[in-house]
C-alpha positions, -999 to +999 in steps of 0.1 A: +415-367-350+439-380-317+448-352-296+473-358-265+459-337-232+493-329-221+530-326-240+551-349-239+583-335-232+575-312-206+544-329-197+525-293-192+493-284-206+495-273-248+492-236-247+460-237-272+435-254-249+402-249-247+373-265-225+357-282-254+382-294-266+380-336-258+407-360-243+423-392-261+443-416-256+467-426-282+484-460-287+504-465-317+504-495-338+531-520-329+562-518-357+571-545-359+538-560-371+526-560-412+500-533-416+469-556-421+475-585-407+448-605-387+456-608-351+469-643-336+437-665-325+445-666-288+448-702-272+418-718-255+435-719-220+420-748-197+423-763-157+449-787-153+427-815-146+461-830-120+454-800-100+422-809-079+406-783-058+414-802-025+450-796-031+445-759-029+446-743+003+433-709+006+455-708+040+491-694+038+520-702+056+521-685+088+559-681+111+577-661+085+570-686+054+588-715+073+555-732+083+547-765+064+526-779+041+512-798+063+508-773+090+489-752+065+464-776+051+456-792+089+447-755+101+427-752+073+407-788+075+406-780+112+390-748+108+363-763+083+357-792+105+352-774+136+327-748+116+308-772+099+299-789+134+289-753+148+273-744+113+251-772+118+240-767+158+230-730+148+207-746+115+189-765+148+182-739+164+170-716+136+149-747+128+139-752+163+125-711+168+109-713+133+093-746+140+063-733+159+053-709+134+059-730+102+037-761+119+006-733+124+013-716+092+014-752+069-016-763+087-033-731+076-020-732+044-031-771+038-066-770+059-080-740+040-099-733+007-120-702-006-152-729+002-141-725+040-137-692+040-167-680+022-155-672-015-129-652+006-088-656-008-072-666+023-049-649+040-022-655+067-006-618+080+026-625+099+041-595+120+077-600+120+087-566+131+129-559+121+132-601+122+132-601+079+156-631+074+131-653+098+106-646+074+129-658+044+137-691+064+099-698+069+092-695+037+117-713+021+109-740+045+072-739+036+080-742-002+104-775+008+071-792+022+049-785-004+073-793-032+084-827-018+047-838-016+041-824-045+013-802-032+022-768-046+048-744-042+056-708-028+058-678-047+081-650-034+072-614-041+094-586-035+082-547-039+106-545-074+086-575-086+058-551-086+063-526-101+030-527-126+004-552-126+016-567-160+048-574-148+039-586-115+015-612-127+039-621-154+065-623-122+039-652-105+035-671-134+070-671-141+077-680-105+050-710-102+064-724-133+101-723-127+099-734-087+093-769-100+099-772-140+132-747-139+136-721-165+142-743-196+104-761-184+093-725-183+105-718-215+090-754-229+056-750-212+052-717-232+063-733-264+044-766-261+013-753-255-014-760-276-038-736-289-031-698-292+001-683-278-007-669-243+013-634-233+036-639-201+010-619-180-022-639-187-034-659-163-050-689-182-012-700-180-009-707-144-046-724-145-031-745-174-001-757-152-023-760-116-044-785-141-018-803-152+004-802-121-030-810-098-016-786-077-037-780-044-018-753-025-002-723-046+008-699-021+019-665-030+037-646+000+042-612+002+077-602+019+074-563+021+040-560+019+039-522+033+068-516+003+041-524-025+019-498-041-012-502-027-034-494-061-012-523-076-021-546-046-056-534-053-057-544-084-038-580-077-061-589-056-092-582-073-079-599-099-069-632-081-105-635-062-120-638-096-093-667-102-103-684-072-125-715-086-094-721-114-064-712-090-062-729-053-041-693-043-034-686-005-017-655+000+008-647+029+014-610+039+050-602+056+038-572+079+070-551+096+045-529+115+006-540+125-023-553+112-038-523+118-016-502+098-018-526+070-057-527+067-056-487+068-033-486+035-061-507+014-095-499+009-126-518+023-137-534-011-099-551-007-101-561+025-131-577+023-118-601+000-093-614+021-103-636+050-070-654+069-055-662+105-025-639+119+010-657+128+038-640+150+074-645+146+095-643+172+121-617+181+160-624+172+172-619+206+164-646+221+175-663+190+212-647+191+213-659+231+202-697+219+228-698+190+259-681+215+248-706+241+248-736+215+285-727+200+297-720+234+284-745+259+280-775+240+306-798+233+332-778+212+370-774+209+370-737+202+355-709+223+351-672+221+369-647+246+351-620+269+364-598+242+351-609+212+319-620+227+318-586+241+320-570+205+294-590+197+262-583+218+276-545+219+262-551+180+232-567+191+220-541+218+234-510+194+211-521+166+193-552+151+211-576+141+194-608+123+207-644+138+219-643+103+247-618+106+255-630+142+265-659+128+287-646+097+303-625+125+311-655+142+324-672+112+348-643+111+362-648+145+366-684+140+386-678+103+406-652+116+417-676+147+428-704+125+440-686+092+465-665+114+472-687+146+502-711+141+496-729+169+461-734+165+467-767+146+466-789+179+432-786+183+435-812+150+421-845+158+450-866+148+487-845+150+508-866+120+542-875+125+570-848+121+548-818+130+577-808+153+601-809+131+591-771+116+587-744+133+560-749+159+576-759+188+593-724+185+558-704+178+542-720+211+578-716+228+565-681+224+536-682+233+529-660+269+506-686+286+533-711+278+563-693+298+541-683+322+536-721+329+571-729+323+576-706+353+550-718+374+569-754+370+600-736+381+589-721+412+578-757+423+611-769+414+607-792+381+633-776+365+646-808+340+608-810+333+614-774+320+648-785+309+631-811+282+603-788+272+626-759+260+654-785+250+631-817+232+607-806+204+590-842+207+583-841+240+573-801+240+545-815+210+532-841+232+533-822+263+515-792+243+485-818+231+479-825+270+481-790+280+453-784+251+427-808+260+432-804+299+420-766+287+396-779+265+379-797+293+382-767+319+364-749+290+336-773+289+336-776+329+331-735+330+303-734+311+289-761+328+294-744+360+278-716+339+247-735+333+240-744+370+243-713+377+218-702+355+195-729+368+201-719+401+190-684+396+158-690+381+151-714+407+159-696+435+147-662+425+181-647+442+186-612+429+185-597+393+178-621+365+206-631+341+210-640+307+232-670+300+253-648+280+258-621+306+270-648+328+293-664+299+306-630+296+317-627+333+329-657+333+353-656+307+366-623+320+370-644+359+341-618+374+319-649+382+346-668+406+345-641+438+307-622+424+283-613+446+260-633+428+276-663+436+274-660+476+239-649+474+232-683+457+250-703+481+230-689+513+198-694+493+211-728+492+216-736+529+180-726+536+166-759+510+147-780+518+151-817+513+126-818+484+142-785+464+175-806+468+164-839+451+154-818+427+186-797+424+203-833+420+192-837+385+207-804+372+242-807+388+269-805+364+292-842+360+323-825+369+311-821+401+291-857+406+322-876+399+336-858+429+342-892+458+329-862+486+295-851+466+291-890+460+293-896+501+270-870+506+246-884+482+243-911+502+243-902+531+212-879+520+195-905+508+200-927+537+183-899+555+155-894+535+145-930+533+145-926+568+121-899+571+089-909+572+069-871+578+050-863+547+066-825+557+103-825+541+134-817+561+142-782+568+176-773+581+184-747+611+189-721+588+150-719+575+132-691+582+104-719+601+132-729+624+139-696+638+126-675+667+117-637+669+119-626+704+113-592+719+130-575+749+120-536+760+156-517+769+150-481+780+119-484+766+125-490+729+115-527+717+143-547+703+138-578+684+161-608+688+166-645+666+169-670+677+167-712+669+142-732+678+146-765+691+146-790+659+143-826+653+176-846+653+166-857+615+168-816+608+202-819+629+214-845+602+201-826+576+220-795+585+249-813+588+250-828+554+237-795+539+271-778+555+289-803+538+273-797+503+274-758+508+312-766+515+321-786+481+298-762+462+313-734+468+348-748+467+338-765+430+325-727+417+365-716+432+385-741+413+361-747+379+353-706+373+388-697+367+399-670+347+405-692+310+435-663+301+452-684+330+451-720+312+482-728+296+485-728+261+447-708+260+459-690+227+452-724+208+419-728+220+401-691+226+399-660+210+408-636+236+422-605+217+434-580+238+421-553+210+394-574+192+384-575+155+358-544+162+369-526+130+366-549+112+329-561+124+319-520+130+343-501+107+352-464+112+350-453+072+352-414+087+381-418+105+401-440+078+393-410+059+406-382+077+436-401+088+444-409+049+441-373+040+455-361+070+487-387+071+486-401+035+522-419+035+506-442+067+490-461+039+513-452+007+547-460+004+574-435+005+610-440+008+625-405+022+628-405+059+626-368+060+594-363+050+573-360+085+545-345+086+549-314+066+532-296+037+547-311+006+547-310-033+550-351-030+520-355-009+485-364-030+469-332-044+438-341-026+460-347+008+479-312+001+445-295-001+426-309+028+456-298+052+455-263+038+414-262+045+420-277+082+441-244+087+411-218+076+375-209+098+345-221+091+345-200+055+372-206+033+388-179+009+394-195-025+418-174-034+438-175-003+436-209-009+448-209-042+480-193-034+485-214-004+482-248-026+504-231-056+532-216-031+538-252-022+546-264-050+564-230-061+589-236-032+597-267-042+598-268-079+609-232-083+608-221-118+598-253-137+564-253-120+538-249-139+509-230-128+482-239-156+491-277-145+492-268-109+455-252-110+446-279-129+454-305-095+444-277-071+405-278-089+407-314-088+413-318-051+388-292-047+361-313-063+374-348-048+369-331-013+331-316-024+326-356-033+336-364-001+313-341+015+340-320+035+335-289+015+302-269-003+300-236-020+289-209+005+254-185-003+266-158+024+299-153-002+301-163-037+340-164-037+343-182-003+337-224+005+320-234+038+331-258+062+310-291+060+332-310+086+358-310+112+388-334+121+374-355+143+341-344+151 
């Protein structure tokens, strides 16, 4: 029997209703079609094979719809060019912080055998605190060695795999099998098999396949290891040490807390099977700072503003964050440059012919950084220069292409200038220690040009001597050794020092060994004085040429530290939003929330320009309710309620409202906003709700 919830005429509720009574949805059978007739075989639909997926650009046109084709798919190879490059420095340095650990923990795995360790299974315990995902890359790593030699394998255990001891052993088997033969070898090796028919969990199947795959090394690793049951653990491995002279097992126990805390979960007869070395993974942080420093300060075409990178270790220090994330986060940043940035397409290698001719020139015509340049030029008087750039789209494309690279190579001689610094301040030991992304960060907000840091590294640097200066040679950045003044002073340094034939090095006048403390008694309080002592004329030389290097180096930090929101055309080429992407990397699901139930029409669309803000028949039941609860106390009166929810509809629909249809909303908005957690039934008052939260607390 089909029976329609509402009437469909007036669209109310029947008057015979009942709460038993079930729901349906009818849809009648098509008219037009014979009563018993099969239905049409639908059409195997395929790819058009012409269409290849190179053609097809996820990228859409950007300037209104009038960007090009060509526009479109060079932001788009740009983008995935310029990512796979920084993809592939952060894999190094994942490799490179994992490569310690995964050299000690292969050479335990390969060296060891329950003969070496006194009938014992062996055991490495690895601590990696909150760093999970390190542990994942380790492993994965470890299995790669052992399979390409054919050694063995790694067997991956999470606490769902273990949920019994059936299924986990049935779990390891499966897993030993599969790593190397794949599922359909799994399936074979079960079926092949002579003699009886084995059950999944038994394990004279993995000692069949370690005999026929002369496997050596069959490690099985633990990830969670506080997250299994400890009875089943118990019982695994009392059951693997019997398996021991059959099954070359090694076990590896991921360990989030201590070693301490583990052994305390398992009981004595347990731990004294196990016999093993312990490992420690490093923190993330450190890892974060390496993989920012890589994508930022090596040779790149694309950097990250203050902004971004801002939003970015404001995750890191809020919570942990594995190098993992970091890294989709930054993925984000650089899709969201190139996928809505016109102009980002000259940072392209090669710009093809006729680029111009759509509507570029007029996006970075627009550009602020562009007029701002194009009134720099007019204050210095080039106005036909200014004249052909607004007038000549050929010339404004090849113009742009030189503005970008000259940025592009500021970009690279900041963080250079960066670098040194960084060098210079663990050298020198002058003030507080910095990260290399807390100076990156001032830097690309312009703090670094006029800090405080800076001058208290330059008059460190005047009291050098000549050895700390050969030394400092080496680390100088090139932008400042091509310099024809830093290249005079370098010889005339060396000159000197070639010279100099005192195994003591030169100190300049400004060394604390060259001054005088002298003390003179007025009105009988002792005062002291400094003064300089009489020096060699080699420290007279020195001083001299170290006045000229303190000169060019500080005047190289004014002109190379500039703020990067001042280089022309900077939009193309950094990220610098002036409200960043923070919603999007930390989003606000409360406030969304309140604002959609408070303001529903800022997300759906209405078309009557008088609606505002008020209470409203056309607003969402749910929307309707929650601005009636925001008006009541911390208990709410369901039946003041009530007649506040149905009078708004009674003003507006008069008398064809329907009250059985309106309750029928009000109690669904009432249970929507219990889902939401905003309101609960209250014990003090059976026919009052309480208050669960406020707007905007």
């Amino acid at each position: 029997m089909v029976t329609d919830f509402l009437d469909a005429d007036s669209g109310a509720l029947p008057e015979v209703f009942s709460n038993t009574q079930g729901v349906y949805i009818y849809r009648p059978a098509d008219a037009a079609k014979p009563h018993g007739e099969r239905p049409s075989k639908k059409r195997k639909v395929t790819q058009d094979p012409t269409i290849s997926s190179e053609d097809s650009c996820p990228f859409v046109p950007l300037l209104n719809g009038d960007e090009s084709d060509t526009s479109v798919r060079l932001r788009h190879q740009t983008y995935e060019q310029l990512w796979s490059a920084q993809e592939a420095k952060i894999q190094e340095v994942l490799n490179d912080v994992d490569a310690e650990v995964l050299d000690n923990v292969s050479s335990f795995v390969r060296t060891t055998s329950p003969e070496t360790h006194g009938g014992c299974i062996p055991a490495a315990l690895i601590t990696v605190g909150s760093n999970v995902s390190s542990l994942a890359r380790l492993l994965s790593r470890l299995n790669e060695e052992l399979a390409s030699v054919g050694e063995g394998g790694v067997i991956v255990l999470e606490s769902g795999d273990a949920p019994n001891l059936k299924t986990t052993l049935k779990n390891i088997i499966r897993a030993a099998i599969t790593n190397t033969e794949g599922n359909e070898g799994y399936q074979k090796f079960l079926t092949d098999r002579e003699g009886p028919r084995l059950l999944g969990y038994d394990l004279d199947l993995l000692g069949d396949y370690v005999t026929k795959k002369n496997t050596r090394h069959l490690v099985v690793a633990f990830r969670d290891s506080e997250a299994f049951d400890p009875g089943i653990l118990t019982d695994l491995l009392s059951l693997l040490s019997s398996w021991l002279d059959r099954i070359p097992i090694t076990l590896l126990f991921g360990i989030s807390t201590s070693v301490d805390l583990f052994e305390g979960r398992l009981p004595r007869s347990s731990v004294s099977l196990l016999k093993g070395r312990y490992f420690e993974l490093h923190g993330a942080s450190n890892c974060v700072d390496h993989i920012y420093e890589r994508i930022q300060a090596e040779d790149g075409k694309f950097w990250l503003g203050r902004n971004i990178t801002g939003v970015l270790f404001e995750k890191s220090s809020d919570y942990f964050q594995t190098p993992e994330a970091f890294c989709r986060t930054v993925k984000y940043a650089y899709m969201s440059h190139f996928f809505a940035n016109a102009i980002s397409v000259l940072l392209a290698d090669t710009i093809p012919e006729g680029l111009h001719r759509g509507k570029i020139c007029e996006a970075i015509r627009n550009v602020p950084s562009f007029r701002e340049y194009c009134e720099m030029l007019l204050e210095s008087g080039h106005t036909q220069h200014v004249r052909d750039l607004l007038e000549h789209d050929e010339h404004l494309l090849s113009r742009s292409i030189q503005l970008v690279k000259s940025g592009q190579q500021s970009m690279h001689d900041i963080f250079q200038a960066v670098k040194f610094v960084h060098l210079l301040l663990k050298d020198l030991n002058v003030g507080k220690k910095a990260s290399m992304s807390e100076l990156s960060i001032r830097a690309l907000s312009g703090e670094l040009q006029d800090s405080p840091l800076l001058e208290d590294i330059l008059v460190a640097f005047r009291r050098l001597d000549s050895i700390k200066i050969e030394e400092l040679l080496s680390w100088l950045p090139e932008s400042l050794t091509k310099l024809p003044e830093f290249q005079q002073i370098q010889a005339d340094f060396e000159s000197l020092t070639q010279t100099h034939k005192d195994p003591e090095p030169l100190r300049s006048e400004y060394d604390s060994s060259n001054s005088v403390i002298g003390t003179t008694i007025v009105k009988q309080r002792v005062k002291l004085n400094t003064g300089k002592a009489n020096v060699p004329e080699e420290c007279i030389k020195y001083t001299r040429i170290l006045d000229r290097f303190h000169a060019l180096l500080g005047s190289y930090f004014q002109t190379t530290l500039v703020p990067p929101q001042e280089l022309p055309l900077h939009e193309a080429f950094l990220l610098d939003m002036r409200n960043p992407i923070k919603e999007v990397f930390a989003p606000r699901a409360r406030f969304s929330i309140e604002r959609a139930l408070s303001n529903p029409f800022d997300y759906l669309m209405f078309t009557s320009r008088d609606m505002g803000r008020k209470l409203s028949a056309k607003q969402p039941p749910t929307s309707l309710l929650y601005q009636l609860y925001l008006e009541s106390g911390a208990l709410v009166n369901m039946h003041d309620l009530w007649q506040a929810f149905h009078a708004v509809f009674e003003s507006e629909q008069g008398d064809a409202c329907d009250e059985r249809m309106t309750m029928t909303l009000f109690y669904r908005a009432l249970s929507e906003l219990r889902a939401l957690g905003i309101i609960k039934h209250s014990r003090k008052k059976l026919d009052h709700a309480a208050k669960s939260a406020w707007l905007g607390l």
